[in-house]
PAZAPA-4460 file (N, C-alpha, C; in steps of 0.05 Angstrom, whole numbers, plus 32768, in hexadecimal, padded with zeros to 4 digits):
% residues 198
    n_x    n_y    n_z   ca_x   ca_y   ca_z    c_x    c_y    c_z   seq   type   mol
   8011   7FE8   8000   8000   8000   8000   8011   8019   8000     1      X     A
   8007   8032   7FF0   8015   8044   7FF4   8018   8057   800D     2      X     A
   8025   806B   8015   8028   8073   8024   8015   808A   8032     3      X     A
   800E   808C   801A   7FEE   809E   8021   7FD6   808F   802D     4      X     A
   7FDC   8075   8021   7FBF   8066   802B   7FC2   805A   8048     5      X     A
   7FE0   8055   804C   7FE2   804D   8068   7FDA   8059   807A     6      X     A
   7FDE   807D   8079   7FD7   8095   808F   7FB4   809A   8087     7      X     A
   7FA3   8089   8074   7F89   8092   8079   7F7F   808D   809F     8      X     A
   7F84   8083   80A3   7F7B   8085   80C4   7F80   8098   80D6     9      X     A
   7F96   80AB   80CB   7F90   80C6   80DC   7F85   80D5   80C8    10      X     A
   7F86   80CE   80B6   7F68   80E1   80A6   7F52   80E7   80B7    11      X     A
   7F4B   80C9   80B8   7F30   80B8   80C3   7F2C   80C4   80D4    12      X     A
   7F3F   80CE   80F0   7F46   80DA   8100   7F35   80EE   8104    13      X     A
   7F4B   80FE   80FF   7F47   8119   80FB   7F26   8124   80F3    14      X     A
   7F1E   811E   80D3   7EFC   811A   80CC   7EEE   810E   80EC    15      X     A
   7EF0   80FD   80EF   7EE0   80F7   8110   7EDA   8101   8123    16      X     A
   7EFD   8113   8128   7EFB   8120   813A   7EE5   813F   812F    17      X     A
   7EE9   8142   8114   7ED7   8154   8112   7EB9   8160   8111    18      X     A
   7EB9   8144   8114   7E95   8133   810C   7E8B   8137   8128    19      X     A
   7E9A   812E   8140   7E93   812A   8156   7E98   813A   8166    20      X     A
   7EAC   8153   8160   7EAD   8168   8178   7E91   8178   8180    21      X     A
   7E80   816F   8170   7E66   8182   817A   7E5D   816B   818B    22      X     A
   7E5D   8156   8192   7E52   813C   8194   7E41   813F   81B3    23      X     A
   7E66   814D   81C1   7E60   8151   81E8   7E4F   815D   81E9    24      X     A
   7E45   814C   820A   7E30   815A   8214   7E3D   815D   8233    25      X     A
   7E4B   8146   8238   7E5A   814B   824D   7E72   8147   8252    26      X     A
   7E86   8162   824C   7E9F   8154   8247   7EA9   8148   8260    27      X     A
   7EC5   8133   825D   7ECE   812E   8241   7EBF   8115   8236    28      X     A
   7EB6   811C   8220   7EAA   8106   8218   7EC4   8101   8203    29      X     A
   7ED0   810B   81F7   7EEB   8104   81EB   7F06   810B   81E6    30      X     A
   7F11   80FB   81E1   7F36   80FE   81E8   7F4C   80F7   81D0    31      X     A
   7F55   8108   81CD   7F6C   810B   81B7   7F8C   80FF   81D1    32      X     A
   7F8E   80EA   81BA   7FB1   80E6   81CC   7FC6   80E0   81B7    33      X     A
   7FE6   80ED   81C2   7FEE   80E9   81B0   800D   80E3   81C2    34      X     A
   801B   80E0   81AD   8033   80D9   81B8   804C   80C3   81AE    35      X     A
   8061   80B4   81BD   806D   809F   81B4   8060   808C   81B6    36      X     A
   8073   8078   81A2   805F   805A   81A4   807F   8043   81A4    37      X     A
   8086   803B   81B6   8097   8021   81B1   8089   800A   81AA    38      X     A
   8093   7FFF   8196   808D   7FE6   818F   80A1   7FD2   8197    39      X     A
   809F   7FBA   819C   80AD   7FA3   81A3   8098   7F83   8199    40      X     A
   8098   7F84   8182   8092   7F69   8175   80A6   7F56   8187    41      X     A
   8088   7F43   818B   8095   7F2E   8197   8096   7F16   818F    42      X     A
   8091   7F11   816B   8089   7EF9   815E   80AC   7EEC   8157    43      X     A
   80A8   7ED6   814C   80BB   7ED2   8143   80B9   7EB5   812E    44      X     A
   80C5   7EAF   811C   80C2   7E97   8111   80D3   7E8D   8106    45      X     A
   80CE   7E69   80FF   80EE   7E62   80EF   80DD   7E51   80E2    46      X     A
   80F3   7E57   80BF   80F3   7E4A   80AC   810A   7E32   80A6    47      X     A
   80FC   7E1A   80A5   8108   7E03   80A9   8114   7DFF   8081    48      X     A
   812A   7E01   8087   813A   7E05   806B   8153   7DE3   805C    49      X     A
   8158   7DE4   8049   815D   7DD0   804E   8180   7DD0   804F    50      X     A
   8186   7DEE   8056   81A6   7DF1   805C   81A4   7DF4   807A    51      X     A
   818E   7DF6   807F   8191   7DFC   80A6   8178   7E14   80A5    52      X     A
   816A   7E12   80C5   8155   7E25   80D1   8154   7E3E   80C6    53      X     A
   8149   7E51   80C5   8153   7E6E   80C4   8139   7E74   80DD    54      X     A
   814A   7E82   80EA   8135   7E91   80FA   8135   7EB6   80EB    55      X     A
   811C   7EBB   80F9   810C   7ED2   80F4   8106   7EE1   8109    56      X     A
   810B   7EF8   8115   8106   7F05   8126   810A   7F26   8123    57      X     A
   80FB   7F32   8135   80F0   7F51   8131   8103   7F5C   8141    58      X     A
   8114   7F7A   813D   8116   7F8A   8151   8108   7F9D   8161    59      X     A
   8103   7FAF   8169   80F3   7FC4   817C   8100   7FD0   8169    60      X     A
   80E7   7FEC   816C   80E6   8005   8161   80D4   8012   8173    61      X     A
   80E7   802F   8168   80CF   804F   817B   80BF   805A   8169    62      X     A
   80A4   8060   8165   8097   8068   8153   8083   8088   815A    63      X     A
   806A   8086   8152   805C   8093   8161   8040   8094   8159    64      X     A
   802A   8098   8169   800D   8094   8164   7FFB   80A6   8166    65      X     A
   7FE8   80A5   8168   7FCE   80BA   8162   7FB4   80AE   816C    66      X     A
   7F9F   80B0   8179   7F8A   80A1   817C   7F78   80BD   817F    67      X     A
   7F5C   80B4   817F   7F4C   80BE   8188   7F37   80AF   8195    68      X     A
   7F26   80B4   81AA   7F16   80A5   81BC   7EFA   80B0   81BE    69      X     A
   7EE4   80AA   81B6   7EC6   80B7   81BE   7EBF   80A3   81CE    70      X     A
   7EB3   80B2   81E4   7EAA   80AB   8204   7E8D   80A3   81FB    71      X     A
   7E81   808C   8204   7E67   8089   8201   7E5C   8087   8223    72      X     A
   7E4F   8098   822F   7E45   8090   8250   7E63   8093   8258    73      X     A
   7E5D   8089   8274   7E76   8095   8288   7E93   807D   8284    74      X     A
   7E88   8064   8285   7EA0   8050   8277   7EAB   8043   8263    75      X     A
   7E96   8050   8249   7E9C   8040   8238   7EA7   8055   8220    76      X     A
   7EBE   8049   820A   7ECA   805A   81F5   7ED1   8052   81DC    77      X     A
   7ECB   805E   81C8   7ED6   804C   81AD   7EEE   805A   81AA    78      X     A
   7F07   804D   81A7   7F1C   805A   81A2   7F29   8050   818C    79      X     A
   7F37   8065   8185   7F41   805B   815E   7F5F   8060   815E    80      X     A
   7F74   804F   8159   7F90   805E   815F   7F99   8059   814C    81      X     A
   7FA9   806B   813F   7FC0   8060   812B   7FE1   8066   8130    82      X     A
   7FF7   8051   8133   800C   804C   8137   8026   8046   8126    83      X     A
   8038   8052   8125   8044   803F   810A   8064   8045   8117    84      X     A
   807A   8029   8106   809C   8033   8116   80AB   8023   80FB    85      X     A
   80BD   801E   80FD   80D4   800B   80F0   80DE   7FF7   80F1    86      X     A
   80D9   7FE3   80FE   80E6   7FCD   8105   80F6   7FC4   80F8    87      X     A
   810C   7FBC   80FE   8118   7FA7   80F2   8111   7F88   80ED    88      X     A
   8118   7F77   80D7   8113   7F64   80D3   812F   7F4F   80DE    89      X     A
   8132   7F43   80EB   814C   7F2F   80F1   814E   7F15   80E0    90      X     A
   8160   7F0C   80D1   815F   7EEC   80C3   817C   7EE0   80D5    91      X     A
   8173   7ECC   80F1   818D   7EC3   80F5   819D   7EDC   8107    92      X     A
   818A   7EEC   8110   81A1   7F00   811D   81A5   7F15   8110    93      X     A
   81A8   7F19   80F1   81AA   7F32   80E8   819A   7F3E   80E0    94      X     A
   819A   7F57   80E1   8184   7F63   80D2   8182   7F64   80BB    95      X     A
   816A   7F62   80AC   8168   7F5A   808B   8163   7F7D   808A    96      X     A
   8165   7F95   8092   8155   7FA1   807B   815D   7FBE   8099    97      X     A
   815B   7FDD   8094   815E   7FED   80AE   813A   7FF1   80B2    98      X     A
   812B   7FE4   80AE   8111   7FE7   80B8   80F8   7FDE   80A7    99      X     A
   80E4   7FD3   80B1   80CC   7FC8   809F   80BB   7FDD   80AB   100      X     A
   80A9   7FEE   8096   80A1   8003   80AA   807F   7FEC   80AB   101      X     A
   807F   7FFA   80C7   8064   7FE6   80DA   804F   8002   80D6   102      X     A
   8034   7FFC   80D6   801E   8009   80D7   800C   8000   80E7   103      X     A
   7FFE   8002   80F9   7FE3   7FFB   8107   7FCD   8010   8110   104      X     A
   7FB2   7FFF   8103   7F9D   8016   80FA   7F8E   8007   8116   105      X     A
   7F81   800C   812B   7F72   7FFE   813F   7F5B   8006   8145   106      X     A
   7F44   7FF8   8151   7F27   8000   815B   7F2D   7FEE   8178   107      X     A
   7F23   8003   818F   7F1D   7FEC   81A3   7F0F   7FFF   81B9   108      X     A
   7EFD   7FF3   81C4   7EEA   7FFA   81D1   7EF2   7FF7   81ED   109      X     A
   7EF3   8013   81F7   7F03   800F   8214   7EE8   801A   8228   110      X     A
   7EF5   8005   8241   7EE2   8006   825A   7EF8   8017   826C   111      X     A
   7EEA   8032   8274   7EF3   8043   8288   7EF1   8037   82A3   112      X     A
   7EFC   8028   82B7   7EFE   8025   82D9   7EF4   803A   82E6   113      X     A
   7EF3   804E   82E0   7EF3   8067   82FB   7EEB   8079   82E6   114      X     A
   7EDA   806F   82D1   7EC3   8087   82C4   7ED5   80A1   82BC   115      X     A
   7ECF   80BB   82BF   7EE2   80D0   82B2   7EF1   80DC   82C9   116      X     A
   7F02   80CE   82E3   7F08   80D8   82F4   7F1C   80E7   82F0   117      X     A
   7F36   80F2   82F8   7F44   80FE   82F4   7F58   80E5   82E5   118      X     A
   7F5E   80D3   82FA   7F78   80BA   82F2   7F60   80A9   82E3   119      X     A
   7F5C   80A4   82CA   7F54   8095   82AE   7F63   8074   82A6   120      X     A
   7F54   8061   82B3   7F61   804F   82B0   7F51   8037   829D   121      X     A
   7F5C   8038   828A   7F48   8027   8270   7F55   8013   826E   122      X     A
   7F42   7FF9   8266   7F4B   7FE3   824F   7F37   7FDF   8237   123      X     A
   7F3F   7FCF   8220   7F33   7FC6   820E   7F39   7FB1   8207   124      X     A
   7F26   7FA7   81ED   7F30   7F8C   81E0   7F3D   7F9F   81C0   125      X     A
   7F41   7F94   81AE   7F5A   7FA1   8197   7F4D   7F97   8182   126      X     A
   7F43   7FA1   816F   7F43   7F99   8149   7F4F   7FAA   8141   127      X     A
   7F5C   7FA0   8127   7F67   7FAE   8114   7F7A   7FA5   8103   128      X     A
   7F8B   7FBB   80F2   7F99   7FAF   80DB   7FB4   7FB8   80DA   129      X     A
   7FC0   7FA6   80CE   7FEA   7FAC   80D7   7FE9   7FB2   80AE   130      X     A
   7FFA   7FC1   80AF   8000   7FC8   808F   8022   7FC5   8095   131      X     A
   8028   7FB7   8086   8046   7FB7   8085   804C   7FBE   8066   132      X     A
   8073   7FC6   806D   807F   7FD3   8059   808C   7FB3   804D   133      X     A
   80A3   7FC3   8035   80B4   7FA8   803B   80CD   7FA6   8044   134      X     A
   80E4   7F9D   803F   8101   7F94   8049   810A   7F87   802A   135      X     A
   811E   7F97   8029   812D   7F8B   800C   811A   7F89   7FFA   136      X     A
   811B   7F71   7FEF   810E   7F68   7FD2   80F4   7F60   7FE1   137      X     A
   80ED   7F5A   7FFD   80D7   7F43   8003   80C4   7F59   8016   138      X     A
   80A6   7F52   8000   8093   7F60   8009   8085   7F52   8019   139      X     A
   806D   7F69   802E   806C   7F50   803A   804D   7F5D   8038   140      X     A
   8039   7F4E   8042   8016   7F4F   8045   800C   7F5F   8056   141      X     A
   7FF8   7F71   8053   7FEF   7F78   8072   7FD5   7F66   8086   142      X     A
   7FDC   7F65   808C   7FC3   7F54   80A3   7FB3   7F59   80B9   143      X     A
   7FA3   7F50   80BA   7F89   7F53   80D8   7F9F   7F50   80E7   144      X     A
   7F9C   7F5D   810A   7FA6   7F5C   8122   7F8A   7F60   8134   145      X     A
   7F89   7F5C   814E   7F80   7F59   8161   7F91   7F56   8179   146      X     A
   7F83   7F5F   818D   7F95   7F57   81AB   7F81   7F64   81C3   147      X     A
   7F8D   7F7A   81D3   7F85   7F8D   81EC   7F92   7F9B   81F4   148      X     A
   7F8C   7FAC   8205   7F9E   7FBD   8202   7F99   7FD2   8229   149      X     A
   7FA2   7FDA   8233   7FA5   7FE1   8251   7FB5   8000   824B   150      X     A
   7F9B   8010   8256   7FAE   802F   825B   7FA3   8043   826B   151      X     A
   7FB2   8057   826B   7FA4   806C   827D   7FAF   807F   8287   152      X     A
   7F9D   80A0   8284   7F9A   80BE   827A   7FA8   80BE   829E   153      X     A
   7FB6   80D6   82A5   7FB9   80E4   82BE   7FB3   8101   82B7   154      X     A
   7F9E   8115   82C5   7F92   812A   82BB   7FAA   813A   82CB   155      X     A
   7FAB   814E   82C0   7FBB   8165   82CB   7FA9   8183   82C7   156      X     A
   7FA0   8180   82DC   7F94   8198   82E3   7F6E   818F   82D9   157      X     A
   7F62   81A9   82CE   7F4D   81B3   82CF   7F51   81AF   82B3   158      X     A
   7F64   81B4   829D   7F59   81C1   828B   7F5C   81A9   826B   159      X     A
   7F58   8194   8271   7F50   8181   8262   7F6F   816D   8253   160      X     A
   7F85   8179   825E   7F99   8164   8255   7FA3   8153   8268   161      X     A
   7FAD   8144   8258   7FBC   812A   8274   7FD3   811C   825E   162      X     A
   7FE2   8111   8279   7FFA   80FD   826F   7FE4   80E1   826A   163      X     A
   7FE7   80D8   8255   7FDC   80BB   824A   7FFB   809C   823F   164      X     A
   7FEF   808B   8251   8003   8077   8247   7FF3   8059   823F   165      X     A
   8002   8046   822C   7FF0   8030   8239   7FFB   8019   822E   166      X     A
   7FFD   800A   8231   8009   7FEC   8222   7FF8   7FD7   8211   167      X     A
   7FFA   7FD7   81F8   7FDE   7FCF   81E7   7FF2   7FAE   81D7   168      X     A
   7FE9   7F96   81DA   7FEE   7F7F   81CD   7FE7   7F72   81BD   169      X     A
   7FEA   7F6D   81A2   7FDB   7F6B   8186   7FE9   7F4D   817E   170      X     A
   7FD4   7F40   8179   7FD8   7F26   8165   7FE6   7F2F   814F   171      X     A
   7FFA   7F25   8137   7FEC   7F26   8119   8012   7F25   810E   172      X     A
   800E   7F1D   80FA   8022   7F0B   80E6   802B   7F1C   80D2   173      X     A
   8042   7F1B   80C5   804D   7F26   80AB   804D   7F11   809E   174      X     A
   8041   7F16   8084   803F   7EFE   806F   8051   7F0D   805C   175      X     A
   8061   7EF5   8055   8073   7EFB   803B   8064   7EF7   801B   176      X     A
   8065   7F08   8010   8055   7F04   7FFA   805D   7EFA   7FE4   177      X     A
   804F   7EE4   7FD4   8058   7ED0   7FC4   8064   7EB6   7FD8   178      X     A
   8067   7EBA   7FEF   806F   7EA0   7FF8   8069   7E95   800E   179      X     A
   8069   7E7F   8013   8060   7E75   802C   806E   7E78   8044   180      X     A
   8072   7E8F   8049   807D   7E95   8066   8071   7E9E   807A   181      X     A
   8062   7E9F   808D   8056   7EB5   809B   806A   7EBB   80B9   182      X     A
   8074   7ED5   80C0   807E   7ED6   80CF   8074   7EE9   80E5   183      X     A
   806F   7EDD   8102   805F   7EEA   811A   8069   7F07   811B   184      X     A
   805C   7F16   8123   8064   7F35   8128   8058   7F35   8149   185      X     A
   8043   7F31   8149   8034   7F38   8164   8047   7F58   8178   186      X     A
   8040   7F66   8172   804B   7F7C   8180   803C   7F87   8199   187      X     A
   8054   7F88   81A8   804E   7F9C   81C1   8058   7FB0   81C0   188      X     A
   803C   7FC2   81C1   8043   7FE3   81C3   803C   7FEA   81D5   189      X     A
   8055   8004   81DF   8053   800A   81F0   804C   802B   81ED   190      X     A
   803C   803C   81FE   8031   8055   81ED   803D   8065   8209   191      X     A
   8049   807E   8204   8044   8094   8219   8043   80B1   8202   192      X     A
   8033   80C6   8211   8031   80E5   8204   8016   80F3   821B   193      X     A
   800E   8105   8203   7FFC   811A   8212   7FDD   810C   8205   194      X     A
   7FCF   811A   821B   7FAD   8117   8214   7F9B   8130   8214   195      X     A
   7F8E   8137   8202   7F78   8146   820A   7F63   813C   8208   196      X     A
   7F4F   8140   8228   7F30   813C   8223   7F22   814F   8228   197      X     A
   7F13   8150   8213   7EFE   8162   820A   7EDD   8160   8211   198      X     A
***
């Protein structure tokens, strides 16, 4: 996919957020967050060869993300994030390539603990879709992901921003295209930045 089509989700964004700023009735009914995003794929796989194994494995990368969240009632939220970094690809230890760039477009419906209190402590369950780049000559597929995800706003002050962090865990595979390889990605990201609720 091109590079324009990857960033439609802060399009998506953005249009949403514009659709829905009239929406409140009692703020915050919604929240813009933004910030870093570490990734740390934790998949890994081996291709049984007939000169010997090759293993496959991911490095960590620092990236960064974007979400937005509409509050439905006092605990419940649809939130939409999009994330993207570099990873490296490893064959055997080395790196094949200085980065596969990673994309993730997400929906997940978070349950607020303590309603809109000052300390905001959410979870969800995770859908969504990983768009990957490629590495060298070898492209690779983008795929469904799923997982959950654990976070939460600290308000500073009165006037609608806060420090937001959270740790989100996603299923989902790099497929090599044209061939039968599929190799695990499953990433853990890790998110910290700013919030505004509105």
């Amino acid at each position: 996919m091109s590079w324009n089509i990857r960033r439609l989700p802060v399009v998506a964004l953005v249009g949403l957020l514009a659709v829905t700023a009239g929406w409140a009735q009692e703020p915050p009914n919604n929240a813009i967050r933004l910030g870093v995003a570490y990734h740390q794929p934790q998949g890994e796989s081996t291709i049984e060869d007939e000169f010997g194994d090759i293993d496959l494995d991911w490095d960590s990368a620092t990236g960064w993300f974007a979400s937005y969240e509409r509050r439905f009632g006092g605990l419940l939220g649809l939130e939409l994030m999009y994330t993207e970094s570099d990873p490296d690809i490893n064959v055997n230890g080395e790196a094949l390539s200085e980065g596969v760039s990673f994309t993730a477009a997400t929906a997940g419906l978070n349950f607020h603990f303590f309603g809109r209190g000052a300390i905001d402590l959410y979870a969800a369950p995770l859908i969504g879709y990983a768009f990957f780049g490629s590495a060298e000559d070898v492209e690779f597929s983008d795929n469904f992901m799923y997982g959950a995800a654990l976070g939460i706003d600290i308000g500073l002050g009165k006037g609608g921003f806060a420090l937001t962090g959270s740790v989100r865990y996603l299923k989902t595979e790099a497929e090599v295209e044209n061939e039968d390889i599929n190799i695990d990605f499953d990433p853990l990201i890790i998110t910290f930045g700013a919030a505004f609720r509105f």
